[in-house]
Structures are given as structure tokens and as C-alpha cells.
Phi, psi and omega in degrees: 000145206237046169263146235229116202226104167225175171186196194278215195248115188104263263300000210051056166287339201284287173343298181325291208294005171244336168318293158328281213296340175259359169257006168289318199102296168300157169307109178312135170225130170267123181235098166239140190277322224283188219202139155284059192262030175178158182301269218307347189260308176300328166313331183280325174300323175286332147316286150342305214283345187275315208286291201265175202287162197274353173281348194279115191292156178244158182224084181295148209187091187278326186272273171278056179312295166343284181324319176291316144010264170356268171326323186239042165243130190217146196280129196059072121231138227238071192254139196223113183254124207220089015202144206295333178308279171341284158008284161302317171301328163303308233272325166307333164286325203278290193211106198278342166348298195257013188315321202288338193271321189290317175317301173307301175300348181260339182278294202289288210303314168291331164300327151261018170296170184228022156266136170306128179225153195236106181265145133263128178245130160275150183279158188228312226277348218261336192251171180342158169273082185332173179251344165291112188315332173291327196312282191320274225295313186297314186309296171348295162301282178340296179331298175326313237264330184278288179008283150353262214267355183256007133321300185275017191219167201276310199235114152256151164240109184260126174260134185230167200343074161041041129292108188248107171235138180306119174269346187222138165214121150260018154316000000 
């Protein structure tokens, strides 16, 4: 199963999506993207690492979510990525060039796992239209980028005050 989990910023997709991934059964490979670049972000990471279980492997991976993918997919295995906005956002400071190709490659990469996997993402696209030009590229991108994957995936869940309601099911 392939599902594709956003909301806002709070909202509990993260919770939905550990809920999922521990009620699976299966063994966890935890993908986590995000980057300590100042005390309030660490404090969100260090929170995660208290929420979920200590059994769980975790793989920090700011960049090459594909690769890591890849690398840890296995048939009965449970890969949980938290979270593809981030993600995307390394990827735009590292090289916005190549946004539309990394982007391509993480969708083909989903379609070929044989592990279940659980994306979280945040929704972005729903409030103003910033004046900052990166701002517009990243919502623009996100956007795309859920378009994308929520195509490719069996399930979306959009959770909003940690209410998970289905936008997609092929159950």
C-alpha cells in the first residue's frame, strides 16, 4: 500500500502516519528529511524522535530520498517518510535547477517499491500567495509534487486537527 498523507503544520499527519506504520505489522524504516538549521527546528525533530518508537530504524536522509528508498525496500517492509515538504525544500536550496528531475525520480522510485510506504507531506497550496519568489516556487513545486504522488499511490489522507479523512482509497 502506497499512501500519500498531508495537512497543515500541527495537524497530526505525523501521528496518522505512525499510527499506519505501527499498525501494519511490519518492520519500520523511518526517512526522516528534515535538517537542524536553528533551535525551533530542533526542538520539532527532537520532539519526532520522543513520539515514535525507539525500535524503529530511523534513516536521517535530507537529500537522497530515492536512493534511500531504494536501498531499504523490501517486500513485508514499512517505509515511512516524514516529510516530503521538507525535502523538497533541501532540495531547492541545494539545486533548484534540477527540481523537476528529483521530483520525477521520487514518484518512479514509488511506484517501485514493494514495501508499503507512508509519505507525509504538508499542504501549502491552500493560503495566500506569498510575495517571495522562492516562496511561489516552493508552493508551485509542492504542489506538483502531491499532484504526482497522489496519483501513484492506493490512498491519500488529508488530516486536519488530527482528523484523518480520505481523499482516495483503492481498497
Amino acid at each position: 500500500m502506497k499512501q500519500l498523507i498531508m495537512g497543515g503544520a500541527r495537524s497530526g499527519k505525523s501521528h496518522y502516519a505512525q499510527q499506519q506504520a505501527q499498525a501494519s505489522g511490519k518492520p519500520v524504516i523511518y526517512v526522516a528529511t528534515a535538517t537542524a538549521g536553528d533551535d525551533e527546528m530542533l526542538q520539532r525533530i527532537l520532539l519526532h524522535k520522543q513520539q515514535r518508537p525507539a525500535y524503529w530504524t530511523v534513516i536521517e536522509e535530507p537529500l537522497a530520498l530515492s536512493s534511500v528508498l531504494l536501498e531499504n525496500d523490501k517486500a513485508g517492509g514499512c517505509l515511512l517518510v516524514d516529510c516530503l515538504t521538507l525535502w523538497l525544500s533541501n532540495q531547492l536550496t541545494e539545486n533548484e535547477v534540477v527540481i523537476k528531475d528529483v521530483q520525477e525520480e521520487l514518484v518512479n522510485t514509488v511506484c517501485d517499491l514493494k514495501s508499503d510506504v507512508l509519505l507525509v507531506s504538508n499542504e501549502v497550496g491552500q493560503g495566500i500567495v506569498p510575495e517571495n519568489k522562492l516562496a511561489r516556487k516552493f508552493i508551485d513545486e509542492s504542489g506538483r509534487l502531491h499532484q504526482r504522488l497522489a496519483q501513484v499511490c492506493e490512498e491519500v489522507v488529508f488530516v486536519t486537527a488530527g482528523i484523518p479523512q480520505k481523499l482516495k482509497s483503492e481498497k
